[in-house]
NUKE-109183 format. One record per residue (C-alpha): chain; residue number from 1; x, z, y. Coordinates in Angstrom, 3 decimals. Layout:
NUKE-109183
NODE   kette    nr         xx         zz         yy
NODE       A   NUM          X          Z          Y
...
//
This chain:
NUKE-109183
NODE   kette    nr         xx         zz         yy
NODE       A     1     82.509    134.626     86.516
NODE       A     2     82.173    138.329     86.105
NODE       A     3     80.531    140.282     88.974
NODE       A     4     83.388    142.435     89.744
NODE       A     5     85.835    138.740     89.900
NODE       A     6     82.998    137.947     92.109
NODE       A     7     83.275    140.509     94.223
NODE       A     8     87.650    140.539     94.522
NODE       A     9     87.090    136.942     95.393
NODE       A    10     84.276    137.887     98.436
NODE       A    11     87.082    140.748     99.256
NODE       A    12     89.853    138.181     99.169
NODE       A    13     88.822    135.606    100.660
NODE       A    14     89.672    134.769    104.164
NODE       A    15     88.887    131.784    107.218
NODE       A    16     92.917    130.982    106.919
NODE       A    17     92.628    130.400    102.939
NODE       A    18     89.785    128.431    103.095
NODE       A    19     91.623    125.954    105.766
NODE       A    20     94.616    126.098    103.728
NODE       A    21     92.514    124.906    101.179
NODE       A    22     90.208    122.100    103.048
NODE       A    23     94.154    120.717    104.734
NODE       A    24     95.236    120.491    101.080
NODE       A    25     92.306    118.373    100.068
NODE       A    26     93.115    116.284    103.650
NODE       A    27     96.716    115.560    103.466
NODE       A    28     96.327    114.841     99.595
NODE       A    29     93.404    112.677     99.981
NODE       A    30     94.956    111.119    102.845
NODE       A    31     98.308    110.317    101.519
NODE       A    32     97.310    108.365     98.372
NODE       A    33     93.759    107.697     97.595
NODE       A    34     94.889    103.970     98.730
NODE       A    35     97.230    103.863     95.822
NODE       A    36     94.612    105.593     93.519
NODE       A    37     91.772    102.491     94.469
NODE       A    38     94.665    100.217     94.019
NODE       A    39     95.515    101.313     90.339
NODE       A    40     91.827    100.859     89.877
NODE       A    41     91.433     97.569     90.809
NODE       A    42     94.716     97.068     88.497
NODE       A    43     93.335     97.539     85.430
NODE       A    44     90.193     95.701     86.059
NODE       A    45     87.310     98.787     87.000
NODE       A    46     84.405     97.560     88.837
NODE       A    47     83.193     99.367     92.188
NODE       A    48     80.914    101.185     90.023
NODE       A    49     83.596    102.095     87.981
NODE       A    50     86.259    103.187     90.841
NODE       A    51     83.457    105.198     92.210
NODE       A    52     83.859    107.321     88.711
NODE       A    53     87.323    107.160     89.077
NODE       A    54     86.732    109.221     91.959
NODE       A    55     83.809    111.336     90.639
NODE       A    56     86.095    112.334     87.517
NODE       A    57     89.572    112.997     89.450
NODE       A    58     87.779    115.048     91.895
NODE       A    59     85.855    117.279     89.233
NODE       A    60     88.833    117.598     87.193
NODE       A    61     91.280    119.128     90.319
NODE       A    62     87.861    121.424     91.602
NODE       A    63     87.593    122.331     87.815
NODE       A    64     90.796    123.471     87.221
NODE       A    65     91.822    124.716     90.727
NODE       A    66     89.731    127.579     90.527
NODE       A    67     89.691    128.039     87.121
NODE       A    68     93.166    128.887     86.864
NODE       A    69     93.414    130.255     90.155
NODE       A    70     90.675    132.757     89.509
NODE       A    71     92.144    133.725     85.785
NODE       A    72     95.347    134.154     86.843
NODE       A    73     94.717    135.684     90.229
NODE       A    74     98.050    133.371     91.383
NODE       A    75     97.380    129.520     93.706
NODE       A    76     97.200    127.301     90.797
NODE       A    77     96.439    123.599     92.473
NODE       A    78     96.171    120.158     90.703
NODE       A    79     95.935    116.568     92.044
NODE       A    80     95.929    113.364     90.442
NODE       A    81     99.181    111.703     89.835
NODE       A    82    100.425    109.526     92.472
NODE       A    83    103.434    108.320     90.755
NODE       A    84    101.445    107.819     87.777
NODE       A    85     98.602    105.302     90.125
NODE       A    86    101.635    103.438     91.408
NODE       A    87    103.129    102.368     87.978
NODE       A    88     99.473    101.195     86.907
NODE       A    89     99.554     99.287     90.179
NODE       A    90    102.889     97.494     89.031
NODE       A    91    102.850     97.878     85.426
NODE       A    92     98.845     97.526     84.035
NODE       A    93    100.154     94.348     82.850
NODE       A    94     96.855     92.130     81.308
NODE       A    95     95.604     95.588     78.834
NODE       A    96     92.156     95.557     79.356
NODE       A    97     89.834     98.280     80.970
NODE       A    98     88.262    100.029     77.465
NODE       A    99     92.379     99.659     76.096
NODE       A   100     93.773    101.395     80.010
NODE       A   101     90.989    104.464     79.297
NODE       A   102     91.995    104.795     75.950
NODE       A   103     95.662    105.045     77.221
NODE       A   104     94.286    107.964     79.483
NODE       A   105     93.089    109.786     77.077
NODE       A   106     96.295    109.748     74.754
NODE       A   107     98.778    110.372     77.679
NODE       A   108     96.444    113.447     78.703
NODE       A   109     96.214    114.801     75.172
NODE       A   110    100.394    114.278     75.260
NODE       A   111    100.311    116.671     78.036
NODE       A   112     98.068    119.082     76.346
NODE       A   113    100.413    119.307     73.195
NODE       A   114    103.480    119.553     75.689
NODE       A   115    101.723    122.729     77.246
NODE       A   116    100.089    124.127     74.680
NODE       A   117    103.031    124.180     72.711
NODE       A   118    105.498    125.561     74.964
NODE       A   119    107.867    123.005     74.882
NODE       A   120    107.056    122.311     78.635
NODE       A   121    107.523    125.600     79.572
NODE       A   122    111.409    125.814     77.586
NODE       A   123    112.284    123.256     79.971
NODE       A   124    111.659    124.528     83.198
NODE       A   125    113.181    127.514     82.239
NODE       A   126    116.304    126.123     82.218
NODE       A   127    116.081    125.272     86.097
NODE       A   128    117.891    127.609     88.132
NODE       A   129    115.833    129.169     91.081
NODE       A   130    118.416    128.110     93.716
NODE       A   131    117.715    124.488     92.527
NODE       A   132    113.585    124.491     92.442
NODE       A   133    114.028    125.963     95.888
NODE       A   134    115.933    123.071     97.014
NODE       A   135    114.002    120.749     95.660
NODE       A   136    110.956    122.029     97.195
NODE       A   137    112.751    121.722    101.004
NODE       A   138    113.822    118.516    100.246
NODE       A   139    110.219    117.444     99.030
NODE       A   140    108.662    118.678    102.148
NODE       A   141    111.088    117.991    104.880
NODE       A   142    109.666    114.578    105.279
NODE       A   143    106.511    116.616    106.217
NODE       A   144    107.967    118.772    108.580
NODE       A   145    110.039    115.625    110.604
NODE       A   146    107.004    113.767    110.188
NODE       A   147    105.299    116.170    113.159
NODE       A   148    108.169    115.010    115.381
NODE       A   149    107.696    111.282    114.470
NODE       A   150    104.627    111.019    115.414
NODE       A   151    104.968    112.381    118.639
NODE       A   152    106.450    108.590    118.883
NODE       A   153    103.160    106.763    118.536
NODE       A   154    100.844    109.864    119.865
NODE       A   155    103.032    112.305    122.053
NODE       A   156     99.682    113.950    123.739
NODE       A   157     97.970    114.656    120.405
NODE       A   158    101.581    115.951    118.836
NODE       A   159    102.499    118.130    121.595
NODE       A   160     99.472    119.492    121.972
NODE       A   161     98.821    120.542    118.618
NODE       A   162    102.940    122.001    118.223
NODE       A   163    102.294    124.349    121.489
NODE       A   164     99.225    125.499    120.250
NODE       A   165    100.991    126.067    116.767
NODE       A   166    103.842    127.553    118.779
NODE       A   167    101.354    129.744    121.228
NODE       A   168     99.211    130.762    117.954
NODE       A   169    102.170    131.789    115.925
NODE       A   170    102.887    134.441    118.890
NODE       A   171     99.485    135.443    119.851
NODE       A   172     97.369    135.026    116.601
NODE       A   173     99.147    134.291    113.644
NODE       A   174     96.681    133.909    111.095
NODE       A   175     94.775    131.446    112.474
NODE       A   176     97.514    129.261    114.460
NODE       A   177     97.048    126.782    111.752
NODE       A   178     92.954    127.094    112.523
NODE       A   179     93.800    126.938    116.135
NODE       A   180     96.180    123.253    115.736
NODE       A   181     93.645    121.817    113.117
NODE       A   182     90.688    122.091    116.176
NODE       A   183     93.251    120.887    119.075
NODE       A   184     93.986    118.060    117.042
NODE       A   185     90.344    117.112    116.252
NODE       A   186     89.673    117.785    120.003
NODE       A   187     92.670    115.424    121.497
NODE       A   188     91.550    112.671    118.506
NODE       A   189     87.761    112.556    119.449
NODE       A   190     88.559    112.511    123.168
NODE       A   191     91.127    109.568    122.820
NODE       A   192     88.162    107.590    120.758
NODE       A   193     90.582    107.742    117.741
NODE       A   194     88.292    109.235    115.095
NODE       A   195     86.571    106.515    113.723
NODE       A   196     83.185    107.815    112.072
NODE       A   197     81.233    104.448    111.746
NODE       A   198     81.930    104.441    107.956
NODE       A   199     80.889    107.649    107.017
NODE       A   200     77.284    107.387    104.799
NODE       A   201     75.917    109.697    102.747
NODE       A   202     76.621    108.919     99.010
NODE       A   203     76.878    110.438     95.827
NODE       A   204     79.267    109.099     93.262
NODE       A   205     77.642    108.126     89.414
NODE       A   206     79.479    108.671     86.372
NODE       A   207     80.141    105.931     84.112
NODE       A   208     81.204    106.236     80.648
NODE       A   209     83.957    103.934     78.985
NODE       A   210     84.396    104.095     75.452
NODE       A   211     88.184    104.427     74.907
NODE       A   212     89.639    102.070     72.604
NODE       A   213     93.743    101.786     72.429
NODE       A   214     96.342     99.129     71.608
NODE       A   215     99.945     98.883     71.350
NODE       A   216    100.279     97.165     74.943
NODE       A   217     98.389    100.025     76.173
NODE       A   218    100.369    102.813     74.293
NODE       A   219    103.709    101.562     75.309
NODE       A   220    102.682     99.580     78.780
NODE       A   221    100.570    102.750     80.169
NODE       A   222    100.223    105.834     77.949
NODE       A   223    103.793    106.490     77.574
NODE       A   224    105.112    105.704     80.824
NODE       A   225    102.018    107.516     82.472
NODE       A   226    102.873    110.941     79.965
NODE       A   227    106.647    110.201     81.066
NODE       A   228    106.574    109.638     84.683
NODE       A   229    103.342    112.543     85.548
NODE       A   230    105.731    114.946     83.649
NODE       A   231    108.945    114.332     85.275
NODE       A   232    107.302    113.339     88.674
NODE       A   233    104.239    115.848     89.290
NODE       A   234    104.689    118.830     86.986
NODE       A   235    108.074    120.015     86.881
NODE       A   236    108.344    119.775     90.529
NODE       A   237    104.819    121.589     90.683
NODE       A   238    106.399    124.611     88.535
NODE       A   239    109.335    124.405     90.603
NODE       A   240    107.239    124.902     94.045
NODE       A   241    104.960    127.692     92.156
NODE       A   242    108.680    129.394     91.132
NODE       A   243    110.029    129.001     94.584
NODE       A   244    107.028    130.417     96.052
NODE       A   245    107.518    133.825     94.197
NODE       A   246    104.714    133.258     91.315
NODE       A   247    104.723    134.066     88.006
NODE       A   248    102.707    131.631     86.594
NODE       A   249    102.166    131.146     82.772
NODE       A   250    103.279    127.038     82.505
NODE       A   251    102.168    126.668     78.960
NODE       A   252     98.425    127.645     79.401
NODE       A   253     98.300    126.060     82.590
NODE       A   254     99.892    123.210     81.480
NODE       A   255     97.838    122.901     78.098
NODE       A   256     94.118    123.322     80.113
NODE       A   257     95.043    120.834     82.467
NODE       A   258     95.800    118.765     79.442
NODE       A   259     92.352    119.555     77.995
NODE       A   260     90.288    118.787     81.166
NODE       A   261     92.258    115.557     81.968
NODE       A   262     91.427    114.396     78.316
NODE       A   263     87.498    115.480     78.633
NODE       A   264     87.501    113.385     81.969
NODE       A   265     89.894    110.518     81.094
NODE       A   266     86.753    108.320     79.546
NODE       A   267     85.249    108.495     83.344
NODE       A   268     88.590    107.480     84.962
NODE       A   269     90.804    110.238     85.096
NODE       A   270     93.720    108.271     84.686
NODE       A   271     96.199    111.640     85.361
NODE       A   272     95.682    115.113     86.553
NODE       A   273     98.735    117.447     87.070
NODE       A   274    100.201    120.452     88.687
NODE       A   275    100.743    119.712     92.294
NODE       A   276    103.681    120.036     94.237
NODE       A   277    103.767    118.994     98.102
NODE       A   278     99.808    120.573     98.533
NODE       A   279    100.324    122.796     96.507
NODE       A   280    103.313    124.831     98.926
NODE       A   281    100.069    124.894    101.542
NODE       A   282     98.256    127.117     99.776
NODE       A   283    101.256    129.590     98.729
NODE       A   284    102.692    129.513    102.311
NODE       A   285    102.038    132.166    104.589
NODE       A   286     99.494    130.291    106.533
NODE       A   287     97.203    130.531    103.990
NODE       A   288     97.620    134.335    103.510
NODE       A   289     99.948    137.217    104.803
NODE       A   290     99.296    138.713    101.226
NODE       A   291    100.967    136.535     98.505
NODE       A   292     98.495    138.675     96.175
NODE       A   293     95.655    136.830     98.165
NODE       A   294     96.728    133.675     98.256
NODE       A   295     94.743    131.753     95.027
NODE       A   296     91.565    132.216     96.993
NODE       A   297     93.158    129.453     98.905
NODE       A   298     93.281    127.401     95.912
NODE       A   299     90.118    128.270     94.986
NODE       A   300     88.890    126.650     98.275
NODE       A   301     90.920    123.243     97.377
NODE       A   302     89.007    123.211     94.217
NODE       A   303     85.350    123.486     96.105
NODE       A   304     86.096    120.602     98.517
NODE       A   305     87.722    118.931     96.021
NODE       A   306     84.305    119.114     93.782
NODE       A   307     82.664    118.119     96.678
NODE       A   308     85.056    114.701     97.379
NODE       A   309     83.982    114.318     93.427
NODE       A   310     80.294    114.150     94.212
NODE       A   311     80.537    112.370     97.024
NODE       A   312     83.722    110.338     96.452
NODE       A   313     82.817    107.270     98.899
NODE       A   314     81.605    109.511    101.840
NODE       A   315     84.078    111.994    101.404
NODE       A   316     87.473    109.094    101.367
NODE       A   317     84.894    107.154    104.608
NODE       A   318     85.247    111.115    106.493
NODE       A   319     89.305    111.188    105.380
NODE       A   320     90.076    107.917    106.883
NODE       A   321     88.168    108.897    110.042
NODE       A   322     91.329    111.045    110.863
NODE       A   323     94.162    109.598    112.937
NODE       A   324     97.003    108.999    111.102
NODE       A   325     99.517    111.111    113.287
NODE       A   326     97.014    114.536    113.062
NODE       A   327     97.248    114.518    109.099
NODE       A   328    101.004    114.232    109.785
NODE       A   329    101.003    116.985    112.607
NODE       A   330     98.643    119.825    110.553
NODE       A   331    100.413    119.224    107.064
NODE       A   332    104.108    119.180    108.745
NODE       A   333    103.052    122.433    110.566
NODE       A   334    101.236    124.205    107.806
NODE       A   335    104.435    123.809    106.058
NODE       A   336    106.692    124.823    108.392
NODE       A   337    106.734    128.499    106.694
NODE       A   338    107.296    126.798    103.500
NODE       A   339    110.326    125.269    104.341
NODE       A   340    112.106    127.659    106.103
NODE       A   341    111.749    129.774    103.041
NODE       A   342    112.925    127.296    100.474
NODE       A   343    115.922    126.815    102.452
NODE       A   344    116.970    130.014    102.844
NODE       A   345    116.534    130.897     99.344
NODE       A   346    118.405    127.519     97.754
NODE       A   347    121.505    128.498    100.009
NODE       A   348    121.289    132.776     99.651
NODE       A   349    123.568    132.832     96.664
NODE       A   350    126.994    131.404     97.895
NODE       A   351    128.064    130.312     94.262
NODE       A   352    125.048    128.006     93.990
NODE       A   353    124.858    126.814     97.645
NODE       A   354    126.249    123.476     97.091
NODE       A   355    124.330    122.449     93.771
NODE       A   356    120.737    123.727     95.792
NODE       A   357    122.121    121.071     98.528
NODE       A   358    122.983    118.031     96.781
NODE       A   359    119.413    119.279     95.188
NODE       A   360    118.158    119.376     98.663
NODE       A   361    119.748    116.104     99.510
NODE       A   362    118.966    113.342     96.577
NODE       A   363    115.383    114.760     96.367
NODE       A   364    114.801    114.386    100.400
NODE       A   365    116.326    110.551    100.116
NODE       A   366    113.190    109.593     98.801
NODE       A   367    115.145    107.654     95.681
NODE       A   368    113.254    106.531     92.878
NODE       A   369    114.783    105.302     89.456
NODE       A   370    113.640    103.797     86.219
NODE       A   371    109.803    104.655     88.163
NODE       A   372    110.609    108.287     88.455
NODE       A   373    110.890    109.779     91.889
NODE       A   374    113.213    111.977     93.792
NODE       A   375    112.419    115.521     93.062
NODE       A   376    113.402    114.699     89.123
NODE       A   377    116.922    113.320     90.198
NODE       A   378    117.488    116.024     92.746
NODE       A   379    116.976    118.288     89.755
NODE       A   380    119.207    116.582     87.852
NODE       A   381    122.157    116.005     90.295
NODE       A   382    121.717    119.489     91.189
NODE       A   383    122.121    120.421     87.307
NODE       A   384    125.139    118.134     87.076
NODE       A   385    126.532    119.836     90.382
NODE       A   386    125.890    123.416     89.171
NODE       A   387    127.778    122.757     85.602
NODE       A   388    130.390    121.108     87.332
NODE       A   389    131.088    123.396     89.771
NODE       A   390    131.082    126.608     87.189
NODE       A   391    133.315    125.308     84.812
NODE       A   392    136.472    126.978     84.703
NODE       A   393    139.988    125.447     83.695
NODE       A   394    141.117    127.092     80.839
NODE       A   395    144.191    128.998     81.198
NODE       A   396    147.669    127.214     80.101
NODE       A   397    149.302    128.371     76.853
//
């Protein structure tokens, strides 16, 4: 890094933007790592082997989370592909461990091609703005509803972290987030419900698999995984950078992703992609009041996501320490913003209202077909709603 990038970064750089970034690590950690040990375990890795797992998929997200975010100056934020863990969990089949890396390594080199070449790229821009806004409220409403569940199970520790969002938002804005993180952590420890008995100090080792590839694994894994990562993690991650007001050049970012995921894949990086649901904390106004400002948040993700890399057993040990219902709370309230915004910009343009809702709808049902999950479909019955609804009935003769 250059010494005048250095110095924009020290400028731009703020306490909000580095929360956004360390909540983004939480709630993403949080949410799946389960399903991540799970697909592990699936294709036979040993605990020396998920430990790389962890060492590689955290390296790869740091790596290219500020790499992109600091060359483009726009929030650029990977995470390993959840979809993608949860079909090796079901679908692995009996392909053994040196056949799953190799399958890695060809579905990431897939994705570099589809980047690099632009083919990615053609797609998306095909998806109308009132739809990737949609799809974007209907991915995170389950966030936002999830702060009022859990005030079902934990009502002190809920309410209390709202009102202070709800206090901070009219007294000090740019750290209400901040301000709800620290209640929450405050209401958990004095309730005994942080549970740091696990936590050790531990770094991860790096192990090596030579990749080697057969047919079961090309068509049982490598496919599928290039298949599902696409249609699951990246288009909806373009569609949240889109709806967020950003720029973003897909087919580089798509392509070094690609490149990094295929350097890593030998050490267990099964799938890195765009991200989608973190990846609206860091471009919300929470993280920044300057959109211009906003990738230093992403630059943060990428540091504690190094960090969870090199110390991938302490770092899931401190993650699980945190009540269930605070994740929920912070990550349904750092998203608030996020939402409101997507919604009001899927239903602006009156001619497009109903496609951005049935958008809005299919992807918030939480459906999942042929492995593929709901933001794809809400795409696409938003797509089929949008050509429907514009076609015009051709005049009599």
């Amino acid at each position: 890094m250059s010494v005048s990038a250095r110095r924009s970064l020290l400028r731009d750089v703020s306490l909000p933007a580095v929360v956004a970034g360390f909540i983004t690590v939480l709630v993403g950690f949080a949410s799946s790592a389960v399903i991540v040990f799970q697909a592990a375990q699936a294709v036979g890795a040993t605990q020396a082997q998920i430990a790389s797992w962890m060492w590689a998929l955290g390296l790869g997200m740091g790596v290219t989370c500020i790499g992109l975010s600091l060359r483009y100056r726009m929030p650029v934020v990977t995470a390993w592909s959840t979809p993608g863990a949860a079909m090796l969990v079901v679908g692995a089949g009996s392909v053994g461990y040196s056949d799953a890396i190799g399958a890695f390594v060809l579905a990431a080199a897939l994705g570099m091609v589809a980047g690099f070449s632009g083919v990615f790229a053609k797609v998306m821009q095909r998806v109308p703005m009132a739809l990737a806004a949609g799809m974007l409220a209907g991915v995170l409403l389950r966030f936002g509803l999830d702060v009022f569940v859990s005030m079902g199970t934990q009502l002190g520790m809920a309410l209390a972290m709202f009102f202070t969002w709800l206090v901070g938002r009219r007294l000090f804005p740019r750290y209400a987030v901040i301000a709800t993180l620290l209640v929450g952590v405050g209401v958990a420890a004095s309730k005994g419900l942080l549970h740091t008995g696990d936590v050790h100090l531990q770094l991860a080792v790096p192990v090596f698999t030579l990749p080697t590839l057969s047919w079961p694994a090309v068509f049982g894994i490598a496919l599928p995984l290039f298949m599902v990562t696409m249609a699951s993690q990246n288009i909806p991650g373009v569609a949240v950078i889109r709806a967020s007001g950003y720029d973003t050049p897909v087919s580089p970012v798509i392509g070094w992703i690609g490149v990094v995921n295929t350097a890593l894949a030998p050490f267990g990086a099964y799938g890195l992609n765009l991200a989608a649901i973190t990846a609206a904390i860091c471009m919300g106004r929470e993280a920044h009041e300057d959109p211009a400002r906003r990738y230093t948040a992403a630059v943060a993700a990428g540091a504690f996501y190094i960090v969870v890399g090199l110390f991938g057993a302490t770092v899931a040990a401190v993650f699980a320490a945190f009540p269930r219902e605070q994740v929920a709370c912070v990550a349904g309230i750092a998203l608030f913003g996020t939402i409101a915004n997507s919604l009001a910009m899927a239903l602006r343009e009156e001619a497009d209202r109903e496609a951005a809702l049935v958008t809005f709808l299919v992807t918030a049902s939480g459906i999942s077909l042929a492995g593929i999950g709901s933001a794809f479909w809400g795409l696409v019955a938003g797509a089929i709603c949008l050509m429907a609804l514009r076609v015009r009935p051709q005049p009599a003769r």
